[in-house]
N, C-alpha and C positions, 0 to 999 in steps of 0.2 A: 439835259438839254435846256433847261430853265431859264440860263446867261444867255439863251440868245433871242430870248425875249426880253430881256431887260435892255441888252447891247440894240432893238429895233425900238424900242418904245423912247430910247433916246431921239431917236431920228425923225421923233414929232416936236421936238420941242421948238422946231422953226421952219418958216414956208409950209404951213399949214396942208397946203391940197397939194404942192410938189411931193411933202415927206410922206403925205397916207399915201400917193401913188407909189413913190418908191418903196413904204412898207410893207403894202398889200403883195405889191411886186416880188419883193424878195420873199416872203412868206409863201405867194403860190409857188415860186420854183423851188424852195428847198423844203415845202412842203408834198410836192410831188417827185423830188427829186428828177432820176431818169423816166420814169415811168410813164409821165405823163407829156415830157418833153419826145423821149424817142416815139411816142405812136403819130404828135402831131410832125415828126421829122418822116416818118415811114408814109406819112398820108400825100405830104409835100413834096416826096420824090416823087410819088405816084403821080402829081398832076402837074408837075412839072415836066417828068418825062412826057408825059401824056400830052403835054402842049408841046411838048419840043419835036417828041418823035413819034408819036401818033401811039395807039393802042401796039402796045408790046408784051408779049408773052413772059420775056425776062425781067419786066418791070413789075410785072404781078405775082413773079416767081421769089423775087427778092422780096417784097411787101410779107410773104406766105413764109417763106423762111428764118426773115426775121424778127414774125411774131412768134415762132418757134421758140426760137432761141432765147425772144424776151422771157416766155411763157415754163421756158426747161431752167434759164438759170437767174429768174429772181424767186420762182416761183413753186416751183415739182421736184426739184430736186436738193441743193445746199441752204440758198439765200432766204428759202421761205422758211426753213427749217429753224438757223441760227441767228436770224435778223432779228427778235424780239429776245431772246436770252442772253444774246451778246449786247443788247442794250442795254439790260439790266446790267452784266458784269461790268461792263463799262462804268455805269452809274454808281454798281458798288465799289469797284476800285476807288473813284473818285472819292465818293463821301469818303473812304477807310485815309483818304490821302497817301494815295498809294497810282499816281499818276504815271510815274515811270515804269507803270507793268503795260501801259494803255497801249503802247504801239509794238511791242511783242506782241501781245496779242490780238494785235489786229494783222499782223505779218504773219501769224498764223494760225487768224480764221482763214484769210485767204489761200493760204497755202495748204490747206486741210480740205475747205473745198475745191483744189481742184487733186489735189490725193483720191478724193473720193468722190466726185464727180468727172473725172475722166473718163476711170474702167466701165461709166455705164455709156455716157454721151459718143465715145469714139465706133464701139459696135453697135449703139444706136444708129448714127449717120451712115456708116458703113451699112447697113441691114437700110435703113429709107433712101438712099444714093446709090444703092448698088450700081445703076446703071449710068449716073453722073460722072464727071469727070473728079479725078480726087482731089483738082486743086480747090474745086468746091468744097470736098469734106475736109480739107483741111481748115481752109477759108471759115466753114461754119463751127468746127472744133473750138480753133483759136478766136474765135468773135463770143462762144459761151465762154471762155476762163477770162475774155476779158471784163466782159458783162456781170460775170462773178465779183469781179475785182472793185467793178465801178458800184455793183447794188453793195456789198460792204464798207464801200469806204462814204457813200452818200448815208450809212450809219453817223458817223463821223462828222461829215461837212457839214450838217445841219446843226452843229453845236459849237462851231470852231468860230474864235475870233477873227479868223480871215473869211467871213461869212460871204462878203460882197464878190470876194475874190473867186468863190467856188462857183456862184450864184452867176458870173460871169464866164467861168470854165463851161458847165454847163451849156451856155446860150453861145458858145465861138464853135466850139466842139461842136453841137448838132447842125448851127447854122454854115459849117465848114463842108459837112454831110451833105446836108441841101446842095450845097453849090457846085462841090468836084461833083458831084452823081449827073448834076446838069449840064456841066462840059465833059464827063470822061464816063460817063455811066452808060454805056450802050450795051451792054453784057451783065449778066449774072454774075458772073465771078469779078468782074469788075465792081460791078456797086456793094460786093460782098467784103470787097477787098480796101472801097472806099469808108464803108460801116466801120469795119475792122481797124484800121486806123486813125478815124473818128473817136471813136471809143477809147481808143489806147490813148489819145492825147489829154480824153478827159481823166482818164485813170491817173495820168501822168500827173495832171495839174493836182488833183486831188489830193494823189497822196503825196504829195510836195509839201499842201499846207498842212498836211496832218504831221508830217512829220517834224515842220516847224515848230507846229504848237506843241510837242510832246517830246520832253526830254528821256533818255534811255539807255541805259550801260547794258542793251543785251539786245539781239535781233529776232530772236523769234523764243515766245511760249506757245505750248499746248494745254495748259493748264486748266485753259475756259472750260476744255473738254469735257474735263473731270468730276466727280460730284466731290463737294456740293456744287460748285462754281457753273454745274450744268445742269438750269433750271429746264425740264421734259415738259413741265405744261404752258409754258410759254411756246418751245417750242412746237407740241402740238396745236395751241393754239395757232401759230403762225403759217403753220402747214395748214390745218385745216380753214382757213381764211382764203388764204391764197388757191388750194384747191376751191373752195366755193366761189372764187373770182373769178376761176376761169372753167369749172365745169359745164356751164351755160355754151362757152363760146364749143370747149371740144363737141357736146353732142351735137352742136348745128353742123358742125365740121362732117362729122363721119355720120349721121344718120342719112339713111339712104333717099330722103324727100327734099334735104335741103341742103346736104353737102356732097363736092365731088374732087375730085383727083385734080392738085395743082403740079406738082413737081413730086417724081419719087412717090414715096406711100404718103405725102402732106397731104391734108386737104382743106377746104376751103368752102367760106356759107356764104355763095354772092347775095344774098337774103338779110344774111346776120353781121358781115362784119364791116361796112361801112357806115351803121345805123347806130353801133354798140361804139364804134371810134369815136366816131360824133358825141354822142350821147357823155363818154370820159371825157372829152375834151371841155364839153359844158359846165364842168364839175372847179374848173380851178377858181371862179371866184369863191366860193365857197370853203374850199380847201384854203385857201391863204386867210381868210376871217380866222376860221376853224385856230389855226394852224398860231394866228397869233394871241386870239384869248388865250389859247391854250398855254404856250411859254412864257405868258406874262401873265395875263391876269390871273389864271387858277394856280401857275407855278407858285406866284408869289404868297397867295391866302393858303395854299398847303405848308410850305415851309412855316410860314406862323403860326399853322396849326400845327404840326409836328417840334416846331421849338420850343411852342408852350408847353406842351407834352414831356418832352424832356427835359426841359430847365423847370420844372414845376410849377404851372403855368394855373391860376386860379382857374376851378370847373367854368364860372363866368367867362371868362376869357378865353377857354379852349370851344367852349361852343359857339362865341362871337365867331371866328374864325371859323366852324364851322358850319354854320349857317351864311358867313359871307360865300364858303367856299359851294353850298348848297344854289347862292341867288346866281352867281356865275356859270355855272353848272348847268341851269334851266335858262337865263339871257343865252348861251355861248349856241344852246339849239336852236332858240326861238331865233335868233338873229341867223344860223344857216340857215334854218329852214325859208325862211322869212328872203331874205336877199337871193337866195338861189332859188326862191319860187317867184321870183321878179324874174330873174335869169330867164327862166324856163317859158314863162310868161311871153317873154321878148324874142326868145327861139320860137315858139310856136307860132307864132304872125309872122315871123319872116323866112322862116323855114322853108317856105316856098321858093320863095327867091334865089336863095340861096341853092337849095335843089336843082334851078336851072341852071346858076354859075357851075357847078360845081358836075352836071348835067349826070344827077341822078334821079331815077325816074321815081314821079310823086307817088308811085304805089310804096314806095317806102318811107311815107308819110306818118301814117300811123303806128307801126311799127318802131321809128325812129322818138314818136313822143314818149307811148310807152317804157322805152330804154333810157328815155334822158329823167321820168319819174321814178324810175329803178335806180339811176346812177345818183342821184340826189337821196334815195332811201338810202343807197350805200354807203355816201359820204356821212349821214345822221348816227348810220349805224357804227362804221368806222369811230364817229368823233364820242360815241358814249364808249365805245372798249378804250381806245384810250383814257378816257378818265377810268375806268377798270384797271387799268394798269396802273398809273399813278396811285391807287390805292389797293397796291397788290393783290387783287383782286383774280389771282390768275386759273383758278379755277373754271370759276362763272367766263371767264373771258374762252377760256378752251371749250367751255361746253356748249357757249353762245356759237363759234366759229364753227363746233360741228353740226350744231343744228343749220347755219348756214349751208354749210357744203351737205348737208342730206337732201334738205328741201330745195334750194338751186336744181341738184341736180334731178329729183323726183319728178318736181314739178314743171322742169323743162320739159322731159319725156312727155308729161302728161300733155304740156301748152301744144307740141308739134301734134302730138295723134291728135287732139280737135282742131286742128286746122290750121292755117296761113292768120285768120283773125285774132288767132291767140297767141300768135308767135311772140315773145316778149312778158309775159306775162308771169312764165314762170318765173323767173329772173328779178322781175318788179313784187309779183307777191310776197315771193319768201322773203325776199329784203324788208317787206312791210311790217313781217310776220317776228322776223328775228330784232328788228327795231323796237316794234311795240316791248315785247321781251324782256328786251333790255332795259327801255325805259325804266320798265317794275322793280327791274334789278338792282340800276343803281339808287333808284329812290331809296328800297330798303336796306340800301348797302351806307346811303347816307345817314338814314335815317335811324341805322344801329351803330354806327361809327364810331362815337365816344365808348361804348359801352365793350366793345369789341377788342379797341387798343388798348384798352385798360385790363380786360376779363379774360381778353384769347390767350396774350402772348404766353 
């Protein structure tokens, strides 16, 4: 993904404060891909219907269903699975130049996840709908395989030279969302059925430009599948990341002090999930910083360490490089940490305010700070595995993600039995906890580096 940090750092070389807006810009979107765009799209129907048609039971029922469904298929079931191995195969395809295997197998990752993602998702819905109408569980079926579709191919679009193009697929696609839901969305199955074709249109645009960019005499491989070509601690890794993403939000869900029955067997933390939205959605200036050192500045000083490497590159010169690659490494933190603790800064003084607009009541005040210093550890933490992975690293990267998803979910339990004061806490500590961690990690992962590439292979 490294050319699409080179393809944005052009876009500084004129209109100075137009091109960093539009850089930072594209970077939080195709650095957050869907993710961070559908929860701000799932919040926006909420207060729009909410102004239009007053408190509706089917409006909070779609919000509850299609956190579900984000939650079953980017994350618990295929996408969290093969999203970090398929980016390696991808990667390695490319170096081996070997391009024209990229969109086979990308026609069937998709098509493998829903081979095996169906037989669980359709008696899932059936067993939590029982008593819903089926055009619902159709409705919610066909919106996970699209969702599928969209978190694999947002692998893709953040690397692809029709960058701007996807980046605007994105923003028409959700903001399409918004709008039919607010002339035509008076029903559940309707706004179910407006998501669902939302979606599809982004899926549409997406793999349009994928398929531009990628030439191919064959429609589908399964080959990814296969070992060697199917790295398991990547995958674990990606699984247990994404379970520890969202282990926080299930126990607030179904523990019986803070969550209750929305729709079918779903349920719901009026306590926990408008706090923890919030909290994600503070995260994107951070995430586009992140998102462009990362494709450009560290991409660049690794390649030049890895070419000195292999074209036999004086010891001087491989450690210049990695020590450049070290100072970028420790800038690329201090500057998240730094800018998104202005962020945060700037939320907590007007968070009030904003609680009245938005007319959520201040006792989820505190609560709300605590989440958005979690969602900030999260992003710190997120932004050191990545450079874990840039330096194959995939071990420490898996084992980092499960000590994640242990302590998330431990220590949530623990945060609710002491009380309403601790709510959040679990969620912000362990992130604190698996950050620090990490820190240690990759210092000594940089700091053996030379010695490794040379002594391990």
């Amino acid at each position: 993904m490294a050319g699409i940090g080179f393809e944005l750092r052009k876009s500084l070389k004129s209109d100075r404060i137009l091109s960093l807006t539009k850089v930072y810009g594209y970077s939080a979107i195709l650095s957050s891909g869907p993710w961070v765009i559908s929860i701000l799209a799932i919040v926006l129907v909420g207060f729009i219907n909410l102004s239009n048609m007053g408190v509706t039971n089917d409006t909070v029922r779609f919000q509850v269903v299609v956190t579900y469904s984000i939650a079953f298929a980017s994350s618990l079931i295929i996408t969290g699975i093969v999203q970090l191995p398929y980016t390696r195969y991808v990667a390695d395809l490319l170096f081996r130049k070997r391009s024209d295997e990229v969109l086979p197998s990308y026609f069937g990752t998709i098509v493998a996840s829903w081979v095996v993602g169906l037989p669980i998702v359709i008696p899932f819905y059936n067993w939590v709908f029982e008593h819903q109408s089926k055009f619902l569980v159709t409705g919610v079926v066909a919106t996970f395989m699209v969702l599928c579709g969209v978190w694999i191919s947002s692998i893709l679009a953040a690397s692809l030279k029709y960058y701007k193009e996807a980046v605007w697929s994105y923003l028409i696609s959700y903001t399409l969302i918004v709008v039919l839901s607010y002339f035509f969305g008076s029903t559940i199955e309707k706004l179910m059925l407006i998501f669902f074709f939302g979606n599809l249109l982004l899926l549409t645009l997406l793999m349009t430009y994928i398929i531009k960019s990628y030439d191919s005499t064959r429609f589908m491989r399964v080959d990814f599948f296969y070992a060697p070509n199917f790295y398991w601690t990547l995958a674990l890794a990606g699984l247990f990341y994404n379970l520890g993403a969202w282990v926080d939000k299930f126990i607030f869900w179904y523990h019986p002090a803070t969550g209750h029955e929305v729709i079918g067997k779903l349920n719901a933390s009026v306590v926990y999930d408008m706090p923890i939205f919030l909290a994600y959605l503070s995260i994107l200036p951070g995430m586009a910083i992140f998102f462009f050192r990362l494709e450009s500045d560290f991409a660049e000083k690794y390649d030049f360490y890895y070419d000195a490497v292999r074209n036999g590159g004086t010891l001087g010169v491989i450690n210049k490089y990695k020590n450049e690659m070290v100072t970028i490494i420790r800038h690329a933190i201090e500057e998240i940490i730094m800018i998104q603790g202005i962020v945060d800064v700037l939320l907590f003084l007007t968070a009030p305010y904003f609680f009245d607009i938005l007319h959520i009541s201040k006792l989820y005040l505190g609560l709300f700070y605590i989440l958005t210093i979690g969602a900030m550890l999260q992003l710190a933490f997120m932004s050191v595995q990545a450079f874990l992975y840039y330096l194959d690293r995939k071990k420490e990267a898996m084992w980092l993600s499960i000590a994640f998803f242990v302590l998330n979910g431990s220590l949530t339990l623990i945060s609710i039995e002491l009380g309403p004061s601790f709510f959040g806490y679990g969620y912000a500590v362990s992130l604190l906890i698996v950050f620090l961690l990490s820190l240690l990690m990759i210092r000594d992962e940089m700091k053996d580096l030379t010695y490794e590439t040379f002594m391990l292979q």
